[in-house]
N, C-alpha and C positions, 0 to 999 in steps of 0.2 A: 663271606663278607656281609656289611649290613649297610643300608644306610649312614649309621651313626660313624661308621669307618670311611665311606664316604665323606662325610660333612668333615671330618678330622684332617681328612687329607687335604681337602682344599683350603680349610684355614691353615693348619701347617706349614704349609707349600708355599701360601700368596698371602692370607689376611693377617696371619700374628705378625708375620716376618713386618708385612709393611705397617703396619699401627705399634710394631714396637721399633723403627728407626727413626731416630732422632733427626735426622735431617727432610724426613717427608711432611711438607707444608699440612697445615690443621685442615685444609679444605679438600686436600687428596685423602686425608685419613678420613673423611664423615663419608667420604664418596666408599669407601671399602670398608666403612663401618655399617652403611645401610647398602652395601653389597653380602656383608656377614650376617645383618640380621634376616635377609630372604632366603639365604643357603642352609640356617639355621630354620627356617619355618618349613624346608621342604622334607616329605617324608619316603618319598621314593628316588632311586637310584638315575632310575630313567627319566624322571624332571628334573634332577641333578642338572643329568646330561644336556637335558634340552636348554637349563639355563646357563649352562657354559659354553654353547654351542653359537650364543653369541660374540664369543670371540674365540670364534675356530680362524681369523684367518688375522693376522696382524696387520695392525695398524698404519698404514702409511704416515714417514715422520710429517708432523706440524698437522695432523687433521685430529689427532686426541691427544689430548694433553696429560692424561695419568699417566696411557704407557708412556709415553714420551719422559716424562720424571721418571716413572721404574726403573726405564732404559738407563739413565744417567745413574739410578742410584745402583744398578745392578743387583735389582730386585726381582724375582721369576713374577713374572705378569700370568693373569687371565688366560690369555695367546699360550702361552709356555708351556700352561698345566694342559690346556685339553685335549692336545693328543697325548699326552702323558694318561690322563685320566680314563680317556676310550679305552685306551690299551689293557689298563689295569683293573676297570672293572667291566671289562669286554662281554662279561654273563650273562651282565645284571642290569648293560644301558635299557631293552627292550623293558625292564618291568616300570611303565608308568601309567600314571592315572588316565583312567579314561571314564568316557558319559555313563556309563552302567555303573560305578563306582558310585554315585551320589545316590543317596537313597532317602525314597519320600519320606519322609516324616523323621530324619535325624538332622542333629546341631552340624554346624558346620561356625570354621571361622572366616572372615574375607581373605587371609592369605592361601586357605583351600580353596577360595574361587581364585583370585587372580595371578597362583601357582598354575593352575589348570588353564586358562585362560591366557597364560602367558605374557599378561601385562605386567605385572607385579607389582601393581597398582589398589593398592587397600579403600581409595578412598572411593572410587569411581560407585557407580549405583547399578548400571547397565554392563554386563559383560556381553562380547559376539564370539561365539565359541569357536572357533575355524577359521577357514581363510574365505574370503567377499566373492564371488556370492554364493557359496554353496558353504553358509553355516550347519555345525551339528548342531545349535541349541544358543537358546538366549538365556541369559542369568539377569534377574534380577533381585537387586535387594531391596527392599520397600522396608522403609522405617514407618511407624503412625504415627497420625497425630503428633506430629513436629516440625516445626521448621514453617518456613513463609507460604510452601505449597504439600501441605499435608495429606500423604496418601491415607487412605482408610476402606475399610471392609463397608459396601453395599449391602452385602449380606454376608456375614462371620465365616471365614475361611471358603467362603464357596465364589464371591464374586467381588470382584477389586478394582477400586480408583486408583491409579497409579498416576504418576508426572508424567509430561514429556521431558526427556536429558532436552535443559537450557544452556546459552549462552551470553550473559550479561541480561538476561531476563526476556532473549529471544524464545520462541519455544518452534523452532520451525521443523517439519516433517522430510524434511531434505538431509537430517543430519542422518548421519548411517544409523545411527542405535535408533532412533526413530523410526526409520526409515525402515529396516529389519524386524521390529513388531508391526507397521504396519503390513508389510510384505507377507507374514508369516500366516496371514488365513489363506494366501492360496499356493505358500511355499509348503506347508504343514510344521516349518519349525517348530520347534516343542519351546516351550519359555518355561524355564524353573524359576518359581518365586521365592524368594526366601527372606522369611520375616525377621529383622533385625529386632531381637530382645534383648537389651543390655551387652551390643556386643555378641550377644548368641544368633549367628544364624540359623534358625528355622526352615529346613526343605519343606513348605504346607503340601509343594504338589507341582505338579505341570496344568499348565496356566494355557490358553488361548484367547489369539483375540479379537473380542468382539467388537468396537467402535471406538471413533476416538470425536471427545466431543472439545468446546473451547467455552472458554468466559470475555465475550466481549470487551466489560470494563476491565481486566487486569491482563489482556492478551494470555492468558496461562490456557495449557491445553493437557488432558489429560487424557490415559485409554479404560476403557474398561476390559474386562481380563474375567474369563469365565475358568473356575480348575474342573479340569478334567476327572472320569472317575477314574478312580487308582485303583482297580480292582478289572480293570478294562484298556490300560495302556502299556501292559510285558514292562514296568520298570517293576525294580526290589522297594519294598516296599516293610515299615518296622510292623510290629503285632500289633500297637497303637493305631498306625494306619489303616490296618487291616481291618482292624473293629470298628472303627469308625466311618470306613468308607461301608462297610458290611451294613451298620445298622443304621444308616442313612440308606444304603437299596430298601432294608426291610419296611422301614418307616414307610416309604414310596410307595411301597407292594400294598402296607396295612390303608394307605389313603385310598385305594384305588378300588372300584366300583367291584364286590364280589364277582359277578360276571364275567368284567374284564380281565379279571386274574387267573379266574378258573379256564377262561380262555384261552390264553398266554400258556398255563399249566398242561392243556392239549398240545402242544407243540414245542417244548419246552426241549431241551434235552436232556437224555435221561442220564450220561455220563459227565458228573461234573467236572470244568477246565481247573487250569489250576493259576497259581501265583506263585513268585517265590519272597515272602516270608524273612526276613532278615533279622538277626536279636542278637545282640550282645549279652555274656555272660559273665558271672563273675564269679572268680574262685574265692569259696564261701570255706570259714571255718570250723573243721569236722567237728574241732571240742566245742565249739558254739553250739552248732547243732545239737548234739550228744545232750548238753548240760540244759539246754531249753527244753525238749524232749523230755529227759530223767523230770525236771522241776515239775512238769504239767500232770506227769503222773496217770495219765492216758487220758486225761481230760481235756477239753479243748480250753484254754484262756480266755476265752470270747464269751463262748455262749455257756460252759461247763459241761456241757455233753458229754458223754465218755465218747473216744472214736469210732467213727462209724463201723471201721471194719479190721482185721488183722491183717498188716503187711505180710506177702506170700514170702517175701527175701528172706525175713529175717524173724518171722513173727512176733511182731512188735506193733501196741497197738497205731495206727495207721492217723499221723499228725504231721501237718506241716508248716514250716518254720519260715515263719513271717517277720519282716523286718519292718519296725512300726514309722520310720523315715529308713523311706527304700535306699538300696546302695546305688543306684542312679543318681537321686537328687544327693548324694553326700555322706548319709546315712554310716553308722561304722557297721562293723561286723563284729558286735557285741553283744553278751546275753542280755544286758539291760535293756538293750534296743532291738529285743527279738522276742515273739509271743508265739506259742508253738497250739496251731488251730485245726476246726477241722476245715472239709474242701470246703463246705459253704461257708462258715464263714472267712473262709480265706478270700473265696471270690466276693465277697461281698464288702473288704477290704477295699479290693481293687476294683469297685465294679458301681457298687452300691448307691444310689442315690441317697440323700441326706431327707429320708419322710419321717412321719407319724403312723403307725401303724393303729388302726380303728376298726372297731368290726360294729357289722349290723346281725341285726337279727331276725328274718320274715317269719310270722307267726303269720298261720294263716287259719280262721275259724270260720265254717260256713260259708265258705266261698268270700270269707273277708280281709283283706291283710290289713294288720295294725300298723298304725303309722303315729306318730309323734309330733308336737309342735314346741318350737323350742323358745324357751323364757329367757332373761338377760335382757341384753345391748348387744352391740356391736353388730356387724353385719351379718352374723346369720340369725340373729335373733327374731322372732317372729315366722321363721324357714320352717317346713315341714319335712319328716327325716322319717327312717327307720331307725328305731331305737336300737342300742347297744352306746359302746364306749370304747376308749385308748386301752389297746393293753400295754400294761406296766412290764418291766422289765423279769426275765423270769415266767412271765405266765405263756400257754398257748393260745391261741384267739378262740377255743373255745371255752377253757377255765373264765377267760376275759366277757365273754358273753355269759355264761352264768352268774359272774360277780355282780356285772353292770345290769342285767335285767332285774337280780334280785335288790339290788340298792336304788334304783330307780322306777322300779314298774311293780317291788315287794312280788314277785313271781315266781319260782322255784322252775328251770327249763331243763329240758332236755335236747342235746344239739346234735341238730341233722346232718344232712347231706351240705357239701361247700357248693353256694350258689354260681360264685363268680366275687368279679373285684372291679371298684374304680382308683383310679389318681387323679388328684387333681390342685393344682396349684395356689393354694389361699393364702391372699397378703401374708398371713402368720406361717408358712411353710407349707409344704407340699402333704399330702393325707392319703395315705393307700387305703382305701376301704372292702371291707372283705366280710362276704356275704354268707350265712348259713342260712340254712331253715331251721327250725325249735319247735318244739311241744312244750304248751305248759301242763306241768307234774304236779304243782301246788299252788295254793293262793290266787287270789285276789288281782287283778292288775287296779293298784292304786299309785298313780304317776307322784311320784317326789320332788325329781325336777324339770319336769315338763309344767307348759302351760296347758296342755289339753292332747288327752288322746283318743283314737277313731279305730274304728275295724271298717273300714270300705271294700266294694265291691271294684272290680276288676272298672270298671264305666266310670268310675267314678274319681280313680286316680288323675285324671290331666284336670282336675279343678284343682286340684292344692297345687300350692311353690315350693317345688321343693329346694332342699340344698343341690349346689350342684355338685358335687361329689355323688349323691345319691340317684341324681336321674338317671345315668346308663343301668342303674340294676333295678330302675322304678321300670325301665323300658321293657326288662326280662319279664319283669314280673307280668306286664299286660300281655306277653308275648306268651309266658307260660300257663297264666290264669285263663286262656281262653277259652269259652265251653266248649 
């Protein structure tokens, strides 16, 4: 049996029967029409059960009034079906949702909170997951930026303004949902926040709370809500989640004082823990695959590389088929909507920041490195650099530094060793910069489109301004140029 065998029986049994008798009042049918539309939203057996479990025991005459009409119409009621129902899907009541089921960083809808929750209540904002006072967990949904008391990110998914649940524009700490965030910093309740997107809930995370502050003139009160790392609290957690709680620790590690890390790195453990990881898959179509594959012709679409290497299965060169709107956001499983790449640039599909790719070029004579001053407007104009240039599509950053050296410096080079690389984010887009060393092989340095350029000594670099994209590898350079 399934669910969906489930849900048939209960309409069969109690909801067609009564929404197609002609003698049951329009106000008894909306009551069993939004009793059909929550039985229809459930997707396990055993919250079936739970939600029928509200009328395990019958009604006493004149204290409810549907069954009371049932009775008359000699209609099988609510009452009727649920020991019928126990009995018959006796296997299958134990399988229902529970808290490890929700997982960081997937969509959820409000009838999967307040199925779970047992309200079945879509509209409410605060769920209390259990029974008073020994909750398993508080649900929230925060909407932004909407409405007369709009929640909002303090800082983007990591720390939250949330309401307090009001009452006629009370906001008092007495009411239980209230009253249960504030409890939860010395209960340890976990609070799941979930960001409402058009109707999508969003799991960002388990949330805790830090203070709850007020606004005098409008009496409105709000808490602040710090999330938790997800990479540190045993829940499942998507690949999504995973990377980005990951390279939020890294970033932390990269701020931190070398010392302090290398110290940390002493006592560290040497057997890494683990997570568990959750992903949804989706059954992809073989001739899709096959026919994207055959078309690319072992080349990658992206970049044209031939593939890097031969697959061991089936020796075939070694391409993977990339969906260009992924089948998550909607995407079909068609060849036109599929490009067949290699890994990198697959992952940089999924991965890749939107830069400028630029290279420098340190030329170093006499203990001097050339440096550049740059002509135009705009704001780097007048900035001092290491020459080079954008490479174009198609070249490598060292073809690109031979093109730009000889069309701007008239030089003929030969390119060294890779220095190193900056980023950095310039009003016009973000700029990776990437560093050789050179020899010039021919010619003249006669600058084109520079205003002026220099061979200085290692002493002499912190007088110029430079661009700043260029300073971290101006930094190298004093650090490698030292006698």
């Amino acid at each position: 049996m399934s669910i969906e065998t489930a849900v048939d029986f209960v309409v069969d049994e109690v909801e067609a029967p009564a929404l197609e008798h002609p003698m049951l009042e329009k106000e008894f049918k909306n009551k069993v029409t939004r009793s059909k539309v929550i039985v229809h939203r459930i997707k396990k057996v055993g919250d079936l059960k739970r939600y029928l479990q509200r009328f395990e025991f019958p009604a006493k005459p004149g204290t409810n009034a549907l069954y009371d009409r049932f009775k008359e119409l000699g209609l099988k009621t609510y009452e009727d079906l649920y020991p019928e129902f126990c009995l018959k899907f006796a296997s299958e009541i134990d399988d229902v949702t529970v808290l490890d089921d929700f997982v960081i960083g997937r969509h959820y809808t409000s009838w999967d909170i307040s199925i779970f929750a047992q309200t079945y209540d879509t509209q409410a904002g605060i769920y209390l997951i259990g029974d008073r006072p020994n909750y398993q967990a508080i649900f929230i949904k925060a909407t932004l930026e909407n409405g007369k008391y709009p929640n909002k990110w303090i800082i983007p998914n990591e720390k939250l303004q949330y309401y307090f649940y009001s009452r006629e524009g009370v906001f008092s700490e007495s009411y239980a949902y209230n009253a249960a965030i504030i409890d939860s910093k010395n209960t340890g309740i976990p609070i799941y926040v979930f960001i409402n997107r058009e109707s999508v809930l969003h799991l960002t995370g388990i949330f805790e709370f830090e203070s709850a502050h007020a606004d005098s003139d409008s009496g409105s009160k709000w808490f602040v809500l710090n999330k938790k790392n997800s990479l540190s609290i045993k829940r499942a957690i998507t690949p999504k989640e995973y990377s980005e709680a990951t390279a939020k620790e890294v970033h932390a590690a990269r701020e931190t004082d070398k010392a302090l890390r290398r110290e940390r790195l002493k006592h560290a453990a040497k057997i890494a823990g683990s997570v568990q990881v959750v992903t949804t898959a989706y059954k992809r179509n073989p001739d899709v695959i096959v026919e994207v594959l055959l078309r690319s012709k072992g080349c990658c679409e992206l970049c044209g590389k031939p593939a890097p290497f031969i697959r061991e299965s089936d020796l075939t060169p070694y391409l993977e088929v990339h969906h260009k709107i992924p089948l998550a956001d909607g995407g079909e499983d068609t060849v036109d909507n599929a490009v067949a790449v290699c890994p990198n640039c697959h992952r940089a599909e999924h991965f890749a920041a939107d830069v400028k790719t630029v290279t420098a070029g340190i030329l170093i004579e006499d203990d001097k490195v050339l440096i550049a001053k740059r002509g135009g407007t705009g704001e780097t104009a007048g900035k001092w650099e290491l020459p080079g240039g954008k490479v174009e599509p198609g070249e490598t950053p060292e073809q690109c530094l031979r093109r730009e050296l000889l069309e701007e410096l008239q030089i003929g080079v030969r390119v060294g060793k890779y220095v190193g690389e900056s980023v950095y984010p310039y009003s016009q887009g973000i700029i990776r910069l990437m560093a050789y060393r050179v020899k010039k092989i021919k010619g003249e340095i006669q600058p084109t489109v520079h205003d002026e350029v220099r061979l200085v000594s290692r002493n002499e670099l912190d007088q110029y301004d430079f661009l700043p994209a260029d300073v971290p590898l101006i930094a190298i350079l004093r650090e490698r140029m030292k006698p």
